[in-house]
matplotlib code that plots the C-alpha trace (Angstrom):
import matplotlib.pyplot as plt

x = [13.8, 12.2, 14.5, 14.0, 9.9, 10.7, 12.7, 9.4, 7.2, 9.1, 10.1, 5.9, 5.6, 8.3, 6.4, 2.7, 4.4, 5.9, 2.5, -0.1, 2.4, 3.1, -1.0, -1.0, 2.0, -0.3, -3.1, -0.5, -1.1, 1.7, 3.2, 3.1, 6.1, 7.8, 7.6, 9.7, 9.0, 7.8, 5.8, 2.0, 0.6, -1.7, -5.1, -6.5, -9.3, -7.1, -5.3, -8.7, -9.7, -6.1, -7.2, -10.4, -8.7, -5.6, -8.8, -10.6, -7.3, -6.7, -10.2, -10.3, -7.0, -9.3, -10.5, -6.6, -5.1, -7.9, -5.4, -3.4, -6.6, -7.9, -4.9, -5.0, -8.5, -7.7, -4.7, -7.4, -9.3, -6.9, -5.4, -7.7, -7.3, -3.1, -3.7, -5.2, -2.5, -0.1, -2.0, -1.9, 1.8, 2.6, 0.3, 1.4, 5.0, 4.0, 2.5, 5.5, 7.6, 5.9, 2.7, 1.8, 3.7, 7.2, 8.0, 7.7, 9.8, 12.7, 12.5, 12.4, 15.2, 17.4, 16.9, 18.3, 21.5, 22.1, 21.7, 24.2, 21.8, 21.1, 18.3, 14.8, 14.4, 13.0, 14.6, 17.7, 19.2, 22.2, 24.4, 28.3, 27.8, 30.6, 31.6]
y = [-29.1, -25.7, -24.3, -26.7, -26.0, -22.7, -23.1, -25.6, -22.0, -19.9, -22.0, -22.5, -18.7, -18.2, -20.6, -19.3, -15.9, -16.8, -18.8, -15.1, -13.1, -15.5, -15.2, -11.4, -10.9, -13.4, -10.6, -7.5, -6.2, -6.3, -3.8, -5.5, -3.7, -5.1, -9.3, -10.9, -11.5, -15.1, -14.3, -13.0, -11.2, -12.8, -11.5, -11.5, -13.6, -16.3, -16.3, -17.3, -19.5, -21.4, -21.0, -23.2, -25.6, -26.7, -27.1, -29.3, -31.4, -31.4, -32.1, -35.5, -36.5, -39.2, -40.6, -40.8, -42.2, -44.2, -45.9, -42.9, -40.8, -43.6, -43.5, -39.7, -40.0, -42.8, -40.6, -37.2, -39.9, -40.4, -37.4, -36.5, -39.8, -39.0, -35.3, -36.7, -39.6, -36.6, -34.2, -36.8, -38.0, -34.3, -33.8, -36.8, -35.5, -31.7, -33.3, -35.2, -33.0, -29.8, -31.2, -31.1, -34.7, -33.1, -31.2, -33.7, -36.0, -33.5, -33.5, -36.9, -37.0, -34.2, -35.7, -39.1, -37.6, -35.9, -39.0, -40.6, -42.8, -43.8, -41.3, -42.2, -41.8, -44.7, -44.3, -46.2, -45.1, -47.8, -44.9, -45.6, -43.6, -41.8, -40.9]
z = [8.9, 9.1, 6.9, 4.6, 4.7, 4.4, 1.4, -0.2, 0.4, -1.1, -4.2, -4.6, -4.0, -6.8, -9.6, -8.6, -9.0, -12.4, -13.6, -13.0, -14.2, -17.3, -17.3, -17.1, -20.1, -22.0, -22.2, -22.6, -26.5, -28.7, -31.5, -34.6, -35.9, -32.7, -34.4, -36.2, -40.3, -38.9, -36.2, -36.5, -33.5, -30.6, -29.4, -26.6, -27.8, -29.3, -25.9, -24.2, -26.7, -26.2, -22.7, -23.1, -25.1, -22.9, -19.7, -22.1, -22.7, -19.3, -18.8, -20.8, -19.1, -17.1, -20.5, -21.7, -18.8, -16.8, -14.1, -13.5, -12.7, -10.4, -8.5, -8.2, -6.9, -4.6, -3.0, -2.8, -1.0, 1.7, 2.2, 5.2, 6.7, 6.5, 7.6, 10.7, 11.0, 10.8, 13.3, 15.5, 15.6, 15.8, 18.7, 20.5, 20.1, 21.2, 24.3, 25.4, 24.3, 26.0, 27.6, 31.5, 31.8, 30.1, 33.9, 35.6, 33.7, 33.0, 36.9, 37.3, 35.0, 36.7, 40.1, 38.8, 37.0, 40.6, 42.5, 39.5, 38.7, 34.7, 33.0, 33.3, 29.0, 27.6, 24.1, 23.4, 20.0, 20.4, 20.6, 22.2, 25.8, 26.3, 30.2]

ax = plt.figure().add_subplot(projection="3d")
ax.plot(x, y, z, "-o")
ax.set_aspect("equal")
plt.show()
């Protein structure tokens, strides 16, 4: 599963990567020799001014697409209230898993596999036990 997270960062590292430097070649001058008969060159200006125009589009996205953007919000809304869900289920995990309580149990549980008794674990998966 880490692996897998890890993977997710760098694959967001890659695109943001690909998106400033996209940004930075936008602004770069260009030889007007250099174009093609059907190309014309850009400015820099022109490259702002396209600049301003796609965050006003994106801008009156709301106005376009009123239930999508209500949704969006709504979801912004929670996500605190599902961080802490999150925080939570990973902290009570932590704390079983390595929390003062997890000794004592792992004790427990080694003491009762000497004495050939069955394991202490609560959790049944409905696996086949195999002797």
């Amino acid at each position: 599963m880490l692996e897998a997270a890890a993977g997710k960062v760098k694959n967001m590292f890659f695109i943001r990567a690909v998106f400033w430097l996209s940004v930075v070649v936008a602004f770069i001058p260009v030889n007007p020799s250099d174009l093609n008969e059907d190309q014309r060159a850009v400015s820099a200006l022109e490259t702002v001014g396209l600049a301003q125009s796609v965050v006003e589009d994106v801008a009156a996205f709301c106005t376009r697409n009123q239930g999508t953007c209500e949704t969006g919000g709504q979801l912004f809304s929670q996500m605190g209230i599902k961080a802490r869900e999150g925080a939570r289920i990973a902290y009570g995990w932590l704390d079983k898993r390595y929390g003062p309580d997890a000794q004592t149990n792992a004790q427990a549980n080694a003491q009762a596999a000497d004495q050939g008794n069955e394991s202490t674990d609560p959790v049944e998966t409905g696996a086949v036990r195999l002797d």
